[in-house]
C-alpha positions, 0 to 999 in steps of 0.5 A: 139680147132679150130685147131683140128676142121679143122684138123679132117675135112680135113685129107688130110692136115696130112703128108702121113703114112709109114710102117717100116715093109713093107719098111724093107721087100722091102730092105730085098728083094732088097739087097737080089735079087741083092747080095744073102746076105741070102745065103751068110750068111748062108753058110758054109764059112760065119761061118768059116770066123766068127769063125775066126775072134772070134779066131782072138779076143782071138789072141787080148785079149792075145797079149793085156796083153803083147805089146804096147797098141797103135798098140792094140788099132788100132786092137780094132777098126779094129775088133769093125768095123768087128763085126758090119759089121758082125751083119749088113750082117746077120740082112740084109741077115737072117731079123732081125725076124729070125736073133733074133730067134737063141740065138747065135745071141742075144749073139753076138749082146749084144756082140756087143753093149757093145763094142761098149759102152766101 
């Protein structure tokens, strides 16, 4: 009880509070200002190169049936870094508010994380 006494007395003794939300705006803004991740994201060759690489995974899944798996597993972990890549740039570059707006994105990150836990 003492305890709880003096720490209600002396609030300057508790460490400092941080906001997550404003830290993560000033990141955002950050990287942004610096790299245009934003509109790098949402250009038109951004989503080309992403439908590539979704091609490029069907191209895995299909010689996956039919070759040795030991050169497909390195291919599985080329493409899981790829895709988390991928997410990282458009949560980073859109904000995870408007990157959690557009369903396509809900998909590709639950997507994502079950490779990841397979």
């Amino acid at each position: 009880m003492q305890l709880c006494k003096i720490l209600t007395k002396n609030s300057h003794m508790f460490p400092p509070q941080h906001d997550d939300f404003k830290l993560w705006i000033k990141f955002r803004r950050f990287v942004n200002k610096w790299t245009h991740l934003e509109t790098i994201v949402k250009s038109w060759t951004y989503k080309f190169m992403s439908n590539f690489i979704i091609l490029l995974t069907f191209i895995n899944c299909i010689a996956y049936l039919g070759a040795k798996k030991h050169e497909l597993y390195i291919l599985d972990d080329v493409f899981e870094v790829i895709f988390v890549v991928d997410i990282a740039l458009r949560i980073i570059g859109l904000g995870y508010e408007n990157f959690f707006k557009d369903k396509w994105n809900n998909v590709d990150f639950v997507l994502v994380i079950i490779i990841l836990l397979v």
